[in-house]
C-alpha positions in Angstrom: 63.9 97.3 99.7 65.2 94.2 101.7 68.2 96.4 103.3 67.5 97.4 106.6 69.6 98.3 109.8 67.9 96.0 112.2 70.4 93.0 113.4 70.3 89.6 112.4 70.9 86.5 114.4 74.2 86.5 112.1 75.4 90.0 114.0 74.5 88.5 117.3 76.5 85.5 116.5 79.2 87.5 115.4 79.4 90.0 118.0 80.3 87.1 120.7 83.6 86.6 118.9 84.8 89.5 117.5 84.6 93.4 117.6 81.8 95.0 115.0 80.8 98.1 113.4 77.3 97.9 111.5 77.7 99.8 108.0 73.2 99.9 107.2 72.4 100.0 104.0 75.2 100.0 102.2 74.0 100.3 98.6 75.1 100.8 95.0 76.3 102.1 92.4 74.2 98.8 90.4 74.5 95.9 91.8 76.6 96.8 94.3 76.8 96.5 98.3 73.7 94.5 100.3 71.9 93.8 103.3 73.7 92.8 106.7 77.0 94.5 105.8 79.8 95.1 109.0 83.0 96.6 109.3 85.6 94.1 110.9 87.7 95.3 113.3 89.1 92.8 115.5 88.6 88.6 116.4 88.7 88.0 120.3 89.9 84.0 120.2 88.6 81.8 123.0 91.6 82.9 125.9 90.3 86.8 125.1 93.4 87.8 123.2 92.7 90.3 120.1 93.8 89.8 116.7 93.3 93.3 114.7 92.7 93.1 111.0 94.2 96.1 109.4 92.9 97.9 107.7 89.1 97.0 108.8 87.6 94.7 106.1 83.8 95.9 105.3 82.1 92.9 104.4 78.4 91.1 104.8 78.0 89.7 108.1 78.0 85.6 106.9 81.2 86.4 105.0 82.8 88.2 108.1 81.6 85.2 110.1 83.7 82.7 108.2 86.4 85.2 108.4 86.5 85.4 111.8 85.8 81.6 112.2 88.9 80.6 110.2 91.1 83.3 111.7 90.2 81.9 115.3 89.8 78.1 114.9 93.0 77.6 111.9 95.0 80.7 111.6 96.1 81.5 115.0 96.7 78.0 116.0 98.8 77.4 113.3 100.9 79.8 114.0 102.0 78.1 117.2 104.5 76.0 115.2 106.0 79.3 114.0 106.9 79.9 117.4 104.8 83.5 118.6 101.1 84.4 118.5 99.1 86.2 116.0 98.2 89.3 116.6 97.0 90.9 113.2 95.9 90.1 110.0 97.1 92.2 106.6 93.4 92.7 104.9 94.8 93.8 101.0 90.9 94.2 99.6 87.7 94.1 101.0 84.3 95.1 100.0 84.8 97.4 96.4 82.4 98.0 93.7 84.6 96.5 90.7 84.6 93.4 88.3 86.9 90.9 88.6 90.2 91.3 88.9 89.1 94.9 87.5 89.2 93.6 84.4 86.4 96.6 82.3 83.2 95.3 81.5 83.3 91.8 83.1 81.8 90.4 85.4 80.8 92.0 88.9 82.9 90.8 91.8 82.2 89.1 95.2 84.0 92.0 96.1 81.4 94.3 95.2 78.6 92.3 97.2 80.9 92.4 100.2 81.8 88.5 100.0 84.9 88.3 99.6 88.2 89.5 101.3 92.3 89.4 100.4 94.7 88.6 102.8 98.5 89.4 102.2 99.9 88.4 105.5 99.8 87.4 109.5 101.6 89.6 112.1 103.5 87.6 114.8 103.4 89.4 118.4 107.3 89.0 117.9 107.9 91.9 115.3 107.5 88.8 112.5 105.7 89.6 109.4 104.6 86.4 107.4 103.7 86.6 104.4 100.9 84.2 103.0 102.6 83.5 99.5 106.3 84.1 101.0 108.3 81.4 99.5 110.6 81.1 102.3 107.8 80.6 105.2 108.0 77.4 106.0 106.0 75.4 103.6 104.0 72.9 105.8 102.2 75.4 107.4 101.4 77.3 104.3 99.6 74.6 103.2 97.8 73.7 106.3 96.3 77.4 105.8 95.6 76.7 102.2 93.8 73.1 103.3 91.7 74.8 106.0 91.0 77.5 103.9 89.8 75.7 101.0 87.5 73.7 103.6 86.1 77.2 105.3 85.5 79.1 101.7 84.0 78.2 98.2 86.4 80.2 96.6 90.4 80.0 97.5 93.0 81.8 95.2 96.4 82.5 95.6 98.9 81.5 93.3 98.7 79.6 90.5 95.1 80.5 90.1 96.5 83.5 87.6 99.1 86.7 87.4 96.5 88.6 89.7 96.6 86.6 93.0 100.4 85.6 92.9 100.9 87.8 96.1 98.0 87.4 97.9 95.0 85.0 99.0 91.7 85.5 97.7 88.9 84.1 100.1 85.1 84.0 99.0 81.8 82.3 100.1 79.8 82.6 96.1 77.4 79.7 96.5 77.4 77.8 93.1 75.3 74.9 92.1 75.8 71.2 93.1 78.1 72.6 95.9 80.7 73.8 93.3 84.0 75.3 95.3 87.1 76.6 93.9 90.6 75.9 95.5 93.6 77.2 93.2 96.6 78.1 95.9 99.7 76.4 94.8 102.3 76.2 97.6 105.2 77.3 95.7 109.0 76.9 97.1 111.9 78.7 96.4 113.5 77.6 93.1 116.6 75.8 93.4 119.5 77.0 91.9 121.4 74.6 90.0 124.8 73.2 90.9 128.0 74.3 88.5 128.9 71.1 86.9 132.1 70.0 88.1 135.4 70.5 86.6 137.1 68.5 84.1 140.0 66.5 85.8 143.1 67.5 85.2 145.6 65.4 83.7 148.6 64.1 85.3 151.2 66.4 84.4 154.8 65.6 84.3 156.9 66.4 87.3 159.8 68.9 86.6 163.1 68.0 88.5 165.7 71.0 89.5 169.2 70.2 90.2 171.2 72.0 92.6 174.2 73.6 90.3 
């Protein structure tokens, strides 16, 4: 009865930084969906240029406003050092009515009230693709992301946290008691192959003299 169409402050906040669609009442099955609920389309940073997030993340407005937050005010900065702008953001799961990590009969998911989103990568305006658990992206500013990440969300997975998130970051604003907050993202580098051992030296052999016949 509390789910209603008409905006909140958080959509007027929202709609001054980045581009909105309301999705009212967005109920069910259970406990499912909630009030405030938006569809995501794009993040307009302070100099106007647009960072798309495909596909669309549907999620409730005070998650998407931490979203777009951390997108504008730590992502795209960062990506400065990697020489080329940001231009979109790989959404891998949004809002879904599941438990989680779909595991049957646990329990429900922030996913399934709309708080919570997965990212797999960044888009460069270059062609680049980076990938946000991609061993071979430079490691310093993966873990810038996973700092200001873990400072933006109460929840941060990625790997380490289990088998599930190993190729992609979880985000999530579940407010727990005493402030609780979760931030399991191990920065993981390539493994380095070991060296053959060397080889055994060789003894001096004895040198064989010819004479000319």
């Amino acid at each position: 009865t509390d789910v209603s169409s008409a905006p909140t402050p958080c959509d007027g906040r929202l709609a001054a930084m980045a581009e909105i669609e309301p999705v009212p009442r967005l109920i069910g099955p259970g406990a499912c969906g909630g009030r405030d609920m938006i569809r995501l389309d794009a993040v307009w940073l302070a100099d106007k240029n647009r960072i798309e997030l495909k596909p669309q993340p549907v999620l409730r407005c005070a998650m998407a406003e931490s979203l777009t937050a951390w997108v504008r005010d730590e992502a795209a900065p960062r990506t400065a050092v990697l020489g080329a702008n940001l231009r979109s953001v790989d959404i891998y799961d949004d809002y879904e009515c599941r438990s989680r990590n779909r595991v049957p009969g646990g329990k429900l998911s922030e996913h399934g009230h709309g708080n919570a989103v997965d990212l797999r990568a960044f888009t460069l305006d270059d062609g680049r693709m980076i990938g946000l658990t991609d061993m071979t992206v430079a490691k310093d500013f993966r873990e810038a992301l996973r700092d200001s990440a873990c400072r933006r969300f109460t929840t941060v997975l990625g790997p380490g946290a289990d088998s599930h998130h190993d190729g992609h970051i979880h985000l999530d604003i579940l407010e727990r008691s005493r402030g609780y907050r979760i931030c399991q993202w191990e920065v993981r580098e390539p493994p380095k192959v070991p060296l053959p051992p060397p080889r055994p030296a060789l003894a001096d052999a004895p040198v064989k003299h010819s004479r000319k016949l």
